[in-house]
Biopython code that builds the backbone (N, CA, C, O; Angstrom):
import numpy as np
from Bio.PDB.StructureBuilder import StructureBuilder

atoms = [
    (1, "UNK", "N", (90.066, 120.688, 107.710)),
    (1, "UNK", "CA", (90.132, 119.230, 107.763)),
    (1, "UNK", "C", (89.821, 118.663, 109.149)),
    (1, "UNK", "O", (89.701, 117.470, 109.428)),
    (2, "UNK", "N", (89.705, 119.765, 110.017)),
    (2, "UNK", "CA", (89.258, 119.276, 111.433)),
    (2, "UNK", "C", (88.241, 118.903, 111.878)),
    (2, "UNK", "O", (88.041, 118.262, 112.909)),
    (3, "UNK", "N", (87.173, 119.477, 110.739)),
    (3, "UNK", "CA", (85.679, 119.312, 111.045)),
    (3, "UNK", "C", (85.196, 119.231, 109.481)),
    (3, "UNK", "O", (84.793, 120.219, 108.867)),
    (4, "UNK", "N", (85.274, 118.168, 109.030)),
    (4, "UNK", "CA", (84.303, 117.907, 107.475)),
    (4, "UNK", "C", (83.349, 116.805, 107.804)),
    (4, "UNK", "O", (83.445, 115.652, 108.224)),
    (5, "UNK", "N", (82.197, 117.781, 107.375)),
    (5, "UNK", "CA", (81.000, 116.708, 107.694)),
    (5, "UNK", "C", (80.827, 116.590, 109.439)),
    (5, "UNK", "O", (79.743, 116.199, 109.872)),
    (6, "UNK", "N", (81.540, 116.816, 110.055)),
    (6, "UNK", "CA", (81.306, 116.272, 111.480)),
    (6, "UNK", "C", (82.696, 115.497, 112.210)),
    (6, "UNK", "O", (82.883, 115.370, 113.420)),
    (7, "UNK", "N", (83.431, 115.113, 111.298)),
    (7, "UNK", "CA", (84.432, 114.221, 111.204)),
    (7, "UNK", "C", (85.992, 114.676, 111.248)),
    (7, "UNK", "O", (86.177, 115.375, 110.252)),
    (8, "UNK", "N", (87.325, 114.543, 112.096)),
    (8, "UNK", "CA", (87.967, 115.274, 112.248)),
    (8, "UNK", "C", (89.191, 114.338, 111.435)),
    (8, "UNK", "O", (89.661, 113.321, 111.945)),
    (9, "UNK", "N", (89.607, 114.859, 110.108)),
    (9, "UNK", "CA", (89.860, 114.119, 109.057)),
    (9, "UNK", "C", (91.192, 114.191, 109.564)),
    (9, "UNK", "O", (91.703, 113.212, 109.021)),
    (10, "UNK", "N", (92.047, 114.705, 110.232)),
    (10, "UNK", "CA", (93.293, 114.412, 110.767)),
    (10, "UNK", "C", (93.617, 113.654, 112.064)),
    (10, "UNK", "O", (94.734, 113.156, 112.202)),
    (11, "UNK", "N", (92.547, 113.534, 113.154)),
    (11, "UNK", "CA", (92.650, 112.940, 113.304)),
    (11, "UNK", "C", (92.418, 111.393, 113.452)),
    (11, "UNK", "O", (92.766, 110.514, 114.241)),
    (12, "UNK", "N", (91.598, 111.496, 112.216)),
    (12, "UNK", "CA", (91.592, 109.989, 111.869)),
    (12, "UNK", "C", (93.080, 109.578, 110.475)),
    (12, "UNK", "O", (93.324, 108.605, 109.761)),
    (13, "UNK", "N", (93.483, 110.424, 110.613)),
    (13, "UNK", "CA", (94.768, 110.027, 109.584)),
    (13, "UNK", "C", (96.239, 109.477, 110.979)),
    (13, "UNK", "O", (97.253, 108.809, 110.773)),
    (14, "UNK", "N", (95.773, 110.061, 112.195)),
    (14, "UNK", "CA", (96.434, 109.769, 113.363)),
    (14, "UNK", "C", (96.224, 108.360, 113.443)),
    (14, "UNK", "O", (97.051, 107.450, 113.516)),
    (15, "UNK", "N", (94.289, 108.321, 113.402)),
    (15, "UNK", "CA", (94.564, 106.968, 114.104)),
    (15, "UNK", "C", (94.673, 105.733, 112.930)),
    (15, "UNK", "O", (94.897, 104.639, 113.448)),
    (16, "UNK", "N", (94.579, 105.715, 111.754)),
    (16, "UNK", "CA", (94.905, 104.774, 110.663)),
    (16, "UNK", "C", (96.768, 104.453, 110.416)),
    (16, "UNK", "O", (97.314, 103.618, 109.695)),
    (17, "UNK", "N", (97.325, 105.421, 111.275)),
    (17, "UNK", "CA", (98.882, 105.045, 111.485)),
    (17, "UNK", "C", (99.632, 103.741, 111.937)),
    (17, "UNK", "O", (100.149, 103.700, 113.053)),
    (18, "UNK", "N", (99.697, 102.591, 111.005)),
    (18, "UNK", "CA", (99.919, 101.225, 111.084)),
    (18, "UNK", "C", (101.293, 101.516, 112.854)),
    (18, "UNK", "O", (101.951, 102.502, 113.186)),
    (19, "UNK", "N", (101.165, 100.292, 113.419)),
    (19, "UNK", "CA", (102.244, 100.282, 114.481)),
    (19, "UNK", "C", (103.125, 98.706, 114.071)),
    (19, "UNK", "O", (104.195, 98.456, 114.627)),
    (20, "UNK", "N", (102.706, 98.053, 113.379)),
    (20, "UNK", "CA", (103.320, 97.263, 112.970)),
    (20, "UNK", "C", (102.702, 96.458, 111.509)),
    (20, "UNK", "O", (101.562, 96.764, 111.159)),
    (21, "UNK", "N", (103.332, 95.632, 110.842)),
    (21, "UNK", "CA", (103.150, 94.900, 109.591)),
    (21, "UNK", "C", (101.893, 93.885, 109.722)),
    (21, "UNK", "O", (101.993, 92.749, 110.184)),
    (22, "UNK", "N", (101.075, 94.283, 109.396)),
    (22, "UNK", "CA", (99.958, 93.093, 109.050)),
    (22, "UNK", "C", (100.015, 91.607, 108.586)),
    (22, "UNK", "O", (100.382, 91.375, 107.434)),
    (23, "UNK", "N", (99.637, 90.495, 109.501)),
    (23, "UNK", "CA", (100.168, 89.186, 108.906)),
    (23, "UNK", "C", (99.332, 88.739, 107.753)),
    (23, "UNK", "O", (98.142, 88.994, 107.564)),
    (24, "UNK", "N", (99.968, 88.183, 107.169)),
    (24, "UNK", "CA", (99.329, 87.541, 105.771)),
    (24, "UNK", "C", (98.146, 86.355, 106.080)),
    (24, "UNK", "O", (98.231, 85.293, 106.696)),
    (25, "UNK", "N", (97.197, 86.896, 105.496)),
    (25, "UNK", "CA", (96.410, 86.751, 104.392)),
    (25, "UNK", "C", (95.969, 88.933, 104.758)),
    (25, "UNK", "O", (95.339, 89.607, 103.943)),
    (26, "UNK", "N", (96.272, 89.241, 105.497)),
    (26, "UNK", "CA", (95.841, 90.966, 105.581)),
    (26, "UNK", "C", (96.472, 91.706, 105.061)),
    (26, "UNK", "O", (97.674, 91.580, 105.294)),
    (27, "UNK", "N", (96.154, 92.605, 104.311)),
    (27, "UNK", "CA", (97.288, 93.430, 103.483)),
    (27, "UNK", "C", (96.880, 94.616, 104.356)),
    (27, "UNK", "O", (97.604, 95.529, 103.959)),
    (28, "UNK", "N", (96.187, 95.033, 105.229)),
    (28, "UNK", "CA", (95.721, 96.228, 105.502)),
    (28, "UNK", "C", (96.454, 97.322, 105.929)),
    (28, "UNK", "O", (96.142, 98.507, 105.808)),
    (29, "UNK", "N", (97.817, 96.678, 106.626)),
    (29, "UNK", "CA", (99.037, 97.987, 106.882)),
    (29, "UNK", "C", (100.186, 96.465, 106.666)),
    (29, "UNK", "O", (100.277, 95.280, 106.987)),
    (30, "UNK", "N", (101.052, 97.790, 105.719)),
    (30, "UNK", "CA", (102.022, 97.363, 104.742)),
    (30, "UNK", "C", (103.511, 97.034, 105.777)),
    (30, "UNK", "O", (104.289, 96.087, 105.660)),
    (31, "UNK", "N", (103.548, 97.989, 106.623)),
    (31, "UNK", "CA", (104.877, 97.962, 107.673)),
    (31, "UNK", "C", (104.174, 99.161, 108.429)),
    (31, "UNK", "O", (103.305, 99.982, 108.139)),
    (32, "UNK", "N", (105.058, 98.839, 109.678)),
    (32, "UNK", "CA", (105.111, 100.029, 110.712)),
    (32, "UNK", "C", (105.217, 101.457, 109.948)),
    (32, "UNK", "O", (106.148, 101.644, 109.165)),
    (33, "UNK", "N", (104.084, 102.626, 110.229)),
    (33, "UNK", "CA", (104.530, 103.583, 109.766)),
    (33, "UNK", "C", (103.170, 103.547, 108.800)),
    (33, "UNK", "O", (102.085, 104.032, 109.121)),
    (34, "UNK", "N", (103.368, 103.094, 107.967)),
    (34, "UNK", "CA", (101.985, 103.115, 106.852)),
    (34, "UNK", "C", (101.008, 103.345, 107.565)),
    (34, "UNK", "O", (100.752, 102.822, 108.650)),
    (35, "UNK", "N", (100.291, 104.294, 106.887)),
    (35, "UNK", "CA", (98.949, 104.422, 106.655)),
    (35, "UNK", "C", (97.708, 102.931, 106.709)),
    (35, "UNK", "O", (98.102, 101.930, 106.111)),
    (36, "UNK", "N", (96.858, 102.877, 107.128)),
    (36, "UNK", "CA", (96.125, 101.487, 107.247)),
    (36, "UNK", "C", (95.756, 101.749, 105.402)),
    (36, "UNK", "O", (95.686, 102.857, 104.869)),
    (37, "UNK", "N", (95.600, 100.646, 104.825)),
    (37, "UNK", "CA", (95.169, 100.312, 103.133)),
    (37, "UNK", "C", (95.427, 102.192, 102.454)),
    (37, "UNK", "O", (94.666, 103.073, 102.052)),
    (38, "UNK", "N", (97.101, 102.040, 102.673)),
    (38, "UNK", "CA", (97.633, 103.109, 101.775)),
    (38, "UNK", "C", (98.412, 102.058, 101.130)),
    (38, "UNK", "O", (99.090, 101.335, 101.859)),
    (39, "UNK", "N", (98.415, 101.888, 100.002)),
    (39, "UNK", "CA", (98.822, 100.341, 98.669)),
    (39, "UNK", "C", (99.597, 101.570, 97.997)),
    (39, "UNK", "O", (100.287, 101.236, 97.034)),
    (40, "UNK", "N", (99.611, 102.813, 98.297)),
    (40, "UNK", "CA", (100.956, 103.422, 97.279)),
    (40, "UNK", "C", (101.577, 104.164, 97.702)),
    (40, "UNK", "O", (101.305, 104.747, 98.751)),
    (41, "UNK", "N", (102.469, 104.340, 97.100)),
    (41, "UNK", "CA", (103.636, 105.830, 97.758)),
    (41, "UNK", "C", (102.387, 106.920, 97.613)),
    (41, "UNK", "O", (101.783, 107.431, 98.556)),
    (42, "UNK", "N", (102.194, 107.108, 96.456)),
    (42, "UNK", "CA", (101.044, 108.378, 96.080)),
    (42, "UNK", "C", (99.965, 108.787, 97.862)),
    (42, "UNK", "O", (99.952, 109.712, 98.675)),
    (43, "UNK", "N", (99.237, 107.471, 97.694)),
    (43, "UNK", "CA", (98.341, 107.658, 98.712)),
    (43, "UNK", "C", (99.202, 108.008, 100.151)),
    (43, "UNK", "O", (98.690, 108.905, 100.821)),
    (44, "UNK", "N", (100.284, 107.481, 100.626)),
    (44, "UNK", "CA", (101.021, 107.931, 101.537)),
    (44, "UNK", "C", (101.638, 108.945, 101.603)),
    (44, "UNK", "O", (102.093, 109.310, 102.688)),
    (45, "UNK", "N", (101.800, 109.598, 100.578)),
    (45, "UNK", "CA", (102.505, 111.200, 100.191)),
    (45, "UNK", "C", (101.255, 111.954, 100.525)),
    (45, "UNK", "O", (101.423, 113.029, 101.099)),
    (46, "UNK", "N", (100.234, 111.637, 100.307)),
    (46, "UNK", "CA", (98.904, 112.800, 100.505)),
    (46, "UNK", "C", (98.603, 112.776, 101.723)),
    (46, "UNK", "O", (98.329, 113.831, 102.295)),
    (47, "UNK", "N", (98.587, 111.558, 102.391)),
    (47, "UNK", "CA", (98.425, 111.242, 103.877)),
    (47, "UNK", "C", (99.488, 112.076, 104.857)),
    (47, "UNK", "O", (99.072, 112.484, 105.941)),
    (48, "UNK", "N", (100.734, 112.298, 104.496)),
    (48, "UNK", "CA", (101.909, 113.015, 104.912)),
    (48, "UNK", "C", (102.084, 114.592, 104.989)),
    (48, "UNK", "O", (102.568, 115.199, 105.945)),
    (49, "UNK", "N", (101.649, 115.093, 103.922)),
    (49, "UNK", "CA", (100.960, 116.374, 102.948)),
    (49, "UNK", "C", (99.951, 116.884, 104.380)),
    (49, "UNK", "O", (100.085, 117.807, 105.183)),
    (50, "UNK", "N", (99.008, 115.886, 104.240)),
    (50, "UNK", "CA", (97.944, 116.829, 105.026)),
    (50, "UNK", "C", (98.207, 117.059, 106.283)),
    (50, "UNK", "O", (98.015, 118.147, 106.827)),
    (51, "UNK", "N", (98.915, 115.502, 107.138)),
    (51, "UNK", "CA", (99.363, 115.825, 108.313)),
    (51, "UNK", "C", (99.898, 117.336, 108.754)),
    (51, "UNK", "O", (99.318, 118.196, 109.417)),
    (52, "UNK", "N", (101.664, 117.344, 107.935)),
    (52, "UNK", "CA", (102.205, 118.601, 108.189)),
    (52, "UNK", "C", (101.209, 119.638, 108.019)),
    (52, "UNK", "O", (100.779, 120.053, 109.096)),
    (53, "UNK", "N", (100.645, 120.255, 106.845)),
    (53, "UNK", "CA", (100.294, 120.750, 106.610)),
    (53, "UNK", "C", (99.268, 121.319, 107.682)),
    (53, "UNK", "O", (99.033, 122.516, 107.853)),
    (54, "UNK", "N", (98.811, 120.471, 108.235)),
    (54, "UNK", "CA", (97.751, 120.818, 109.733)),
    (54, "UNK", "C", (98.810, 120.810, 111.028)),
    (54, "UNK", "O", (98.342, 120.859, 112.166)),
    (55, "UNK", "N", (99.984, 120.759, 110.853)),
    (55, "UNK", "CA", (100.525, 121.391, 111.994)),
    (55, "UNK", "C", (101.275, 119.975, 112.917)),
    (55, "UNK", "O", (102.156, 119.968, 113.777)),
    (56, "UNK", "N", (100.516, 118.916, 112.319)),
    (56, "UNK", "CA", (101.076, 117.740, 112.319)),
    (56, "UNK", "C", (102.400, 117.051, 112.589)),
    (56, "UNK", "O", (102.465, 115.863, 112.902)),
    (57, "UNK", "N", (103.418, 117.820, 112.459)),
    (57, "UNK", "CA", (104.756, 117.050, 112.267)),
    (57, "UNK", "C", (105.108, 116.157, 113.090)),
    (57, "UNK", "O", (105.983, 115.365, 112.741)),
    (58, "UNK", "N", (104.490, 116.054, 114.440)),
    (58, "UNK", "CA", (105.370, 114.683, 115.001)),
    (58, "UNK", "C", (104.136, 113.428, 114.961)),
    (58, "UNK", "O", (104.368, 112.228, 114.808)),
    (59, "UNK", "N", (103.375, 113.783, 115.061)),
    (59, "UNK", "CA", (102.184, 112.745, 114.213)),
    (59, "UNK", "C", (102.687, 112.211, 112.733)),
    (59, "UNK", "O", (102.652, 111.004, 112.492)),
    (60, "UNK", "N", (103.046, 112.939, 111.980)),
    (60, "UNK", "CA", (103.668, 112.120, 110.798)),
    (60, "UNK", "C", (105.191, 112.517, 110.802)),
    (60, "UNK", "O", (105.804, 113.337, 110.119)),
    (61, "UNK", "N", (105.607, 111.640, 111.828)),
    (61, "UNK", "CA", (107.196, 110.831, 112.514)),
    (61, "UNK", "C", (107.241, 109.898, 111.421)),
    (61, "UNK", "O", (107.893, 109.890, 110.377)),
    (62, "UNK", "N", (106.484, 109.200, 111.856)),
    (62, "UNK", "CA", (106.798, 107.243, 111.725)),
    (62, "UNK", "C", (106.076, 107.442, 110.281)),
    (62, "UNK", "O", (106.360, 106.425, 109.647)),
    (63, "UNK", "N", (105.324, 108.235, 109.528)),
    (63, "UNK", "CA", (104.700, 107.738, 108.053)),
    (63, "UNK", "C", (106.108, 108.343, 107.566)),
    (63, "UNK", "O", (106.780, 107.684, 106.773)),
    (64, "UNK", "N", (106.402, 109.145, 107.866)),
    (64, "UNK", "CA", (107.384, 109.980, 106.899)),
    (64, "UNK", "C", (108.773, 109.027, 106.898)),
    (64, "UNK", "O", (109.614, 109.030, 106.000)),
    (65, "UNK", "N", (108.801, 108.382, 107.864)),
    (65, "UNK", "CA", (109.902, 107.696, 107.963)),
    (65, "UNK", "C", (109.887, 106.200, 107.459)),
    (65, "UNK", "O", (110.913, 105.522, 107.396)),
    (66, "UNK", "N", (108.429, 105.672, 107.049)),
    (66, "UNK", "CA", (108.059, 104.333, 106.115)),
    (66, "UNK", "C", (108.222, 104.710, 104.870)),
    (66, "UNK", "O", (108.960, 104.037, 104.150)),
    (67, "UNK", "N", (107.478, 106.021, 104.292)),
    (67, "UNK", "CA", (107.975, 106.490, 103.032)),
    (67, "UNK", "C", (109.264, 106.706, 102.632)),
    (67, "UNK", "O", (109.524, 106.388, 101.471)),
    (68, "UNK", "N", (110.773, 107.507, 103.800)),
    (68, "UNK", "CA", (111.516, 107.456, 103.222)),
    (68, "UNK", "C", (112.077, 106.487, 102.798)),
    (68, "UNK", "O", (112.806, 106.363, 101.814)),
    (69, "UNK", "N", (111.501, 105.251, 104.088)),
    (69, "UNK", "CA", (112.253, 104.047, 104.013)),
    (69, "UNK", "C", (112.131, 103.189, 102.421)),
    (69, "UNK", "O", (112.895, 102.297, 102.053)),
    (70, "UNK", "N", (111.065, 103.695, 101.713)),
    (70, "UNK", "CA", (110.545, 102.999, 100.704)),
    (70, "UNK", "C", (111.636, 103.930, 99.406)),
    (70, "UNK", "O", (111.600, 103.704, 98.196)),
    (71, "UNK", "N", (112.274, 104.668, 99.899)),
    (71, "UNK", "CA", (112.976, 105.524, 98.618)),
    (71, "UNK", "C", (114.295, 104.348, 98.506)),
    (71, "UNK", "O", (114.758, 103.635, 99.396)),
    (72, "UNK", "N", (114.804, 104.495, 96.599)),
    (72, "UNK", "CA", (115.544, 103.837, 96.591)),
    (72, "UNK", "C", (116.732, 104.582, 96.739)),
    (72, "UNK", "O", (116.746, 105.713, 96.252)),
    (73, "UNK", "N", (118.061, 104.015, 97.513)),
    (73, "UNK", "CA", (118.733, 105.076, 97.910)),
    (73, "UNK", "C", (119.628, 105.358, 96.318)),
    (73, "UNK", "O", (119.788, 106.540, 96.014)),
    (74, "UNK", "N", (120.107, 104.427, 95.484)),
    (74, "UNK", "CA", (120.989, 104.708, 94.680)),
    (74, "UNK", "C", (120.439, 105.425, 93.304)),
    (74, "UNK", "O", (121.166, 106.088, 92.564)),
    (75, "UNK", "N", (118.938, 105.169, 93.061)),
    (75, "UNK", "CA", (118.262, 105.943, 92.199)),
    (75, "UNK", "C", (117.619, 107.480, 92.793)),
    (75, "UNK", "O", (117.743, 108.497, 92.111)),
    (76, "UNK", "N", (116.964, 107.492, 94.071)),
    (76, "UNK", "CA", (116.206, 108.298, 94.306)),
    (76, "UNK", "C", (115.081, 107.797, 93.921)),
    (76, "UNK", "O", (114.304, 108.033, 94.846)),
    (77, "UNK", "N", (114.443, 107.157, 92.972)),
    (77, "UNK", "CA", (113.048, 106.552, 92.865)),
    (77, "UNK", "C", (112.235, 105.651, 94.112)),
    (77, "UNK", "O", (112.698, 104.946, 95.008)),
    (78, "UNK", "N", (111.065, 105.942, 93.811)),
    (78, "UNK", "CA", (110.254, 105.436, 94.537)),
    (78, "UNK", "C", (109.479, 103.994, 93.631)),
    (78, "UNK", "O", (109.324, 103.940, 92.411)),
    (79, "UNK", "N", (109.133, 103.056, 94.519)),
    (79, "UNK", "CA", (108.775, 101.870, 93.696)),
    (79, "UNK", "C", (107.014, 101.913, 93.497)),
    (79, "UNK", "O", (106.400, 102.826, 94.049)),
    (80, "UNK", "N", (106.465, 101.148, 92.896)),
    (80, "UNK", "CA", (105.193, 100.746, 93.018)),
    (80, "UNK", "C", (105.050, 99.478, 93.959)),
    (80, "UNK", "O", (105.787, 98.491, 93.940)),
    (81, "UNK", "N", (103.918, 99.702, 94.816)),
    (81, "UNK", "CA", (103.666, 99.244, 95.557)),
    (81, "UNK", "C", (102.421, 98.074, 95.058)),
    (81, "UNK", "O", (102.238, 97.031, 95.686)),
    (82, "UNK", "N", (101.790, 98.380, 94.080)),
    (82, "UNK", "CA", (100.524, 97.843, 93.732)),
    (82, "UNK", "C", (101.220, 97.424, 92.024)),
    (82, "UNK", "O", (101.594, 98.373, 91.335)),
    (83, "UNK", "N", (101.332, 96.099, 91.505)),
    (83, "UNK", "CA", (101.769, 95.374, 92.284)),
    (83, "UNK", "C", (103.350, 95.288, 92.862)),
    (83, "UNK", "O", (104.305, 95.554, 92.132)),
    (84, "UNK", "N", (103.535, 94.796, 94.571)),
    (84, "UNK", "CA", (104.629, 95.231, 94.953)),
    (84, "UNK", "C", (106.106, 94.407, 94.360)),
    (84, "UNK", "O", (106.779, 93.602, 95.003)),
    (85, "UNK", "N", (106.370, 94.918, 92.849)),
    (85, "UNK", "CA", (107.935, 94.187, 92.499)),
    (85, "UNK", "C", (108.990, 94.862, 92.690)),
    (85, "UNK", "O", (110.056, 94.424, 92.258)),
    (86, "UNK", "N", (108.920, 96.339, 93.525)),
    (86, "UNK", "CA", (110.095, 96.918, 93.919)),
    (86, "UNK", "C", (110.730, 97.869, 92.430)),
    (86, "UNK", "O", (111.648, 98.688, 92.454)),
    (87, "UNK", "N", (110.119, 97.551, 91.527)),
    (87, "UNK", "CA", (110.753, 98.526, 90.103)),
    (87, "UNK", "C", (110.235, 100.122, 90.426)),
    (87, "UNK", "O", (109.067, 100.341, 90.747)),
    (88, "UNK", "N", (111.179, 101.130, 90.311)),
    (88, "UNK", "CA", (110.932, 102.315, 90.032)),
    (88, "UNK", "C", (109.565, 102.463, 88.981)),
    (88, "UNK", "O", (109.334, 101.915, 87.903)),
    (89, "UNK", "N", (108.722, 103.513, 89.836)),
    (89, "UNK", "CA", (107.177, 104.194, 89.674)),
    (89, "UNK", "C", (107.429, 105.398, 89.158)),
    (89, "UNK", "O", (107.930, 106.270, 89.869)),
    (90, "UNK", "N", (107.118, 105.625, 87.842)),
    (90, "UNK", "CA", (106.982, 107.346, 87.411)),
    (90, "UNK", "C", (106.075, 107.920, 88.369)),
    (90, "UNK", "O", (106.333, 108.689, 89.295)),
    (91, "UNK", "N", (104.977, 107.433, 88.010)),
    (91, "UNK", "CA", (104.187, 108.495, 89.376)),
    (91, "UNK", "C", (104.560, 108.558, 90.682)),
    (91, "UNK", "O", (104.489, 109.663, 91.219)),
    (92, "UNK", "N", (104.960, 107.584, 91.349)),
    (92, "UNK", "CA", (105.283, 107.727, 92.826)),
    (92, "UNK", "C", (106.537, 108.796, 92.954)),
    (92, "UNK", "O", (106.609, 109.742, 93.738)),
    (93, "UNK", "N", (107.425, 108.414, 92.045)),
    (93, "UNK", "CA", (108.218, 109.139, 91.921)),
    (93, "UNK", "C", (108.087, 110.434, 91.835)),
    (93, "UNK", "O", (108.673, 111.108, 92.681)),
    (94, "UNK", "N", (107.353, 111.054, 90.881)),
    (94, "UNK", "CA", (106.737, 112.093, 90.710)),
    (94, "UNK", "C", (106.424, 112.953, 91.725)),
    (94, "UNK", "O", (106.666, 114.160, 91.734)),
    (95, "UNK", "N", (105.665, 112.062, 92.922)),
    (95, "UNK", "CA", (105.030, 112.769, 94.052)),
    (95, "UNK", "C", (105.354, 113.444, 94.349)),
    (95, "UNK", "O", (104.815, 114.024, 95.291)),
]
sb = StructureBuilder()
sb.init_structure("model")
sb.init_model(0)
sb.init_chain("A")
sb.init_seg("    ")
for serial, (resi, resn, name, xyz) in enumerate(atoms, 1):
    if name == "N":
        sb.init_residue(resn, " ", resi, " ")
    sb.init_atom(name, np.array(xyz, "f"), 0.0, 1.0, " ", f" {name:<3s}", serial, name[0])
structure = sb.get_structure()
């Protein structure tokens, strides 16, 4: 993932790491921590995934810590984000 195509796919997952909430009319990063136009738990779980997985862990600090923030604490479910009404997501959940 360091070199696809030419392109070093982690660390551009570094640099799409929102630092703060996008003002409205921009949806492009959701809160601090997100991924830039990650609209789901799903897509932010894969974004998280690959980090560690490449050795990553303090690079995905702050995603891992927007995702947990997005867990519900008294269910354990995760919500849908797209559209965002906060109801428990089978799939996100799933992740």
């Amino acid at each position: 993932p360091r070199d696809f195509g030419g392109k070093d796919l982690i660390a551009g997952l570094a640099d799409a790491v929102c630092t703060a909430k996008s003002a409205q009319p921009d949806r492009s990063c959701a809160d601090k921590g997100a991924y830039t136009y990650a609209m789901s738990v799903f897509g932010q779980s894969l974004g998280v995934i690959a980090q560690v997985r490449a050795g990553e862990e303090k690079a995905a600090k702050a995603p891992v810590g927007y995702l947990a923030g997005l867990q519900n604490t008294s269910s354990g479910a995760w919500p849908s984000l797209v559209p965002p009404t906060g109801d428990a997501d089978v799939d996100s959940t799933a992740m």
